[in-house]
N, C-alpha and C positions, 0 to 999 in steps of 0.2 A: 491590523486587527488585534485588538487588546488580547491576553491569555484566559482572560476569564471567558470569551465567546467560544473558545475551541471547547467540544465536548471531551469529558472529564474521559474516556475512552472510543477511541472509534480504528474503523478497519479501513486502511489505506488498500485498495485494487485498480485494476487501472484495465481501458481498453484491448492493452493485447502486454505479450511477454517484452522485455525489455525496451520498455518505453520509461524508464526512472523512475519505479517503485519506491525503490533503494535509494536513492539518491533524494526523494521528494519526502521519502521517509526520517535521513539523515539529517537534511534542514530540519524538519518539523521538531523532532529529538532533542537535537543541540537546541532550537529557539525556544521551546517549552521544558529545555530540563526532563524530560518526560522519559518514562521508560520503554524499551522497546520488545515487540516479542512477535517472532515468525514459526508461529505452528505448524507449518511446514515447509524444510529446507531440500529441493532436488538438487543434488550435485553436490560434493564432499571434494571432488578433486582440486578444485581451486578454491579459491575464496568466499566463504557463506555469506550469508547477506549478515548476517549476524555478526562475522566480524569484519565486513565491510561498514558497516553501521558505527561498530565502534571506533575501527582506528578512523574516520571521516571526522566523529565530532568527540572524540577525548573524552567521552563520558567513562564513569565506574564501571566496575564490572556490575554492581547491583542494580544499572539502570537496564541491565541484560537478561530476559529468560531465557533459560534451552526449551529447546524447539521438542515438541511433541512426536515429530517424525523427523529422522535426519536419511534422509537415501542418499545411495549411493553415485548417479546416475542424471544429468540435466536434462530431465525428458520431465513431460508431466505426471505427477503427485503417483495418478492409477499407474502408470508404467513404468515408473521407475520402482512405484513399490513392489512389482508384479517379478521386475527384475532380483529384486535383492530378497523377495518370497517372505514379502511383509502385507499384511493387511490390515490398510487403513481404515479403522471403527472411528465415529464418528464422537464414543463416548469417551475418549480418552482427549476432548478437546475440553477444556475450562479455563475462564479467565486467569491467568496468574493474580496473584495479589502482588500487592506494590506499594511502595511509598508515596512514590510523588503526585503529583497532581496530576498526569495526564499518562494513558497508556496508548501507546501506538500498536496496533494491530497491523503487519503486512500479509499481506495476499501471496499464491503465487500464480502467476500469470493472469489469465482475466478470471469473471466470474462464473463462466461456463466450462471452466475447466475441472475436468473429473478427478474425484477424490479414492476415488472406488470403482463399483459395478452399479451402484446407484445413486451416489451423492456427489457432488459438485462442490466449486469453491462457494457459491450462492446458498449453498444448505449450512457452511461453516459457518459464515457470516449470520445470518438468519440463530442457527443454537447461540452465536454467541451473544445475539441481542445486542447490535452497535451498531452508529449511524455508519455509512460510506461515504469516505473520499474517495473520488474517481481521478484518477492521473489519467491524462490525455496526451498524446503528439498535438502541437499547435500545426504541424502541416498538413497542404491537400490529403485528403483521405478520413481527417480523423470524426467529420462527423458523423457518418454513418457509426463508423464503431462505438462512438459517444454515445449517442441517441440508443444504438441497440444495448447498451450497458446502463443506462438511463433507465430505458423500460424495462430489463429483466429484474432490476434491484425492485422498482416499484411495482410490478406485477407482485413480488413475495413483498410487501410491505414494508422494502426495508429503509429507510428516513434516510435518504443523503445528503449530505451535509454542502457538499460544493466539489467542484471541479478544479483542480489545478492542471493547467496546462506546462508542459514542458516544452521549452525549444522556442526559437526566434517569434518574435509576437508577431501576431497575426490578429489582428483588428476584426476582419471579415468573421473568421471561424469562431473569434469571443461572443461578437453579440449572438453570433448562431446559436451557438451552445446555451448561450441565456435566453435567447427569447424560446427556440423549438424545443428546445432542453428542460426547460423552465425551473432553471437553477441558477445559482452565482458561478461564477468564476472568482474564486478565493486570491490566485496569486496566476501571473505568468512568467516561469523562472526561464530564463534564457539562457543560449549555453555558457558550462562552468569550464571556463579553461583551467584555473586552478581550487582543488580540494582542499583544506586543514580545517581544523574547526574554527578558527577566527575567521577565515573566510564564510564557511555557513551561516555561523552568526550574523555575520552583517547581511546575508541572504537572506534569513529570515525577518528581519527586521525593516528591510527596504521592500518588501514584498510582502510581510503578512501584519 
């Protein structure tokens, strides 16, 4: 898929929590040059996505924004903020500015997951005005959660862009997801035994 088809910024989320956000986010980053920005980070004690992101594809630090919430806590947005006796407004969310050509938006976890007492990861997306990538599991299970992330982006109007699935291909669950789905399937990245950024590179390239 040429560079010029990727929208000039869009919001990577995905079916459920650790299904390779982060990791579908890092290919994309490295193979577009692109900058990357997670407006909100649960969990400080290991590794943030944000510098999981970088050391993955060797980029600048300017291809980097700080994250608008950093909690302390790997639980969802509302309860880790609730822990650390933070409350997340929904107005202190704005696109960063940026250089390059493309801005990568990550999610965290799906897009029903609460921000607050009333807003959701689907209300973030929505103010930020960006199409959606959905990251999916290629295995049994994933199309219901597909389809129901499918329908809540387009219930609020929100444009998605295509589906990347992650993990061993599966032929059966692609055409699913394109015909009930009624979207693309952009890339299906199969597992990465080894990370650096030359290896991403050539992931993105043989896949997008």
């Amino acid at each position: 898929m040429p560079e010029n088809k990727f929208p000039q910024a869009f919001f990577v989320t995905g079916t459920d929590t650790g299904i390779g956000k982060t990791v579908i986010s890092a290919i994309l980053a490295k193979g577009l040059g692109a900058t990357y920005w997670k407006p909100v980070q649960s969990g400080l004690k290991e590794e943030t996505d944000t510098e999981a992101v970088k050391r993955l594809t060797g980029l600048s630090q300017p291809h980097f924004k700080p994250e608008a919430y950093r909690l302390t806590e790997p639980l969802s947005p509302h309860a880790s903020a609730a822990i650390d006796g933070v409350e997340i407004t929904m107005e202190d969310f704005r696109l960063p500015e940026y250089n390059t050509n493309h801005l990568i938006v990550e999610g965290a976890g799906g897009v029903l997951v609460p921000l607050n007492r009333g807003k959701m990861i689907i209300d973030l997306v929505a103010r930020l005005k960006l199409p959606a990538l959905v990251v999916a599991r290629s295995e049994l299970g994933t199309l219901n959660h597909t389809f129901l992330t499918l329908q809540a982006l387009r219930n609020r109007n929100i444009p998605v862009f295509g589906v990347v699935m992650n993990g061993s291909r599966n032929e059966s669950n692609r055409k699913a997801i394109e015909y009930y789905g009624k979207t693309s399937v952009l890339a299906e990245i199969e597992p990465i035994t080894e990370m650096n950024p030359n290896k991403l590179g050539h992931i993105f390239k043989a896949n997008f």
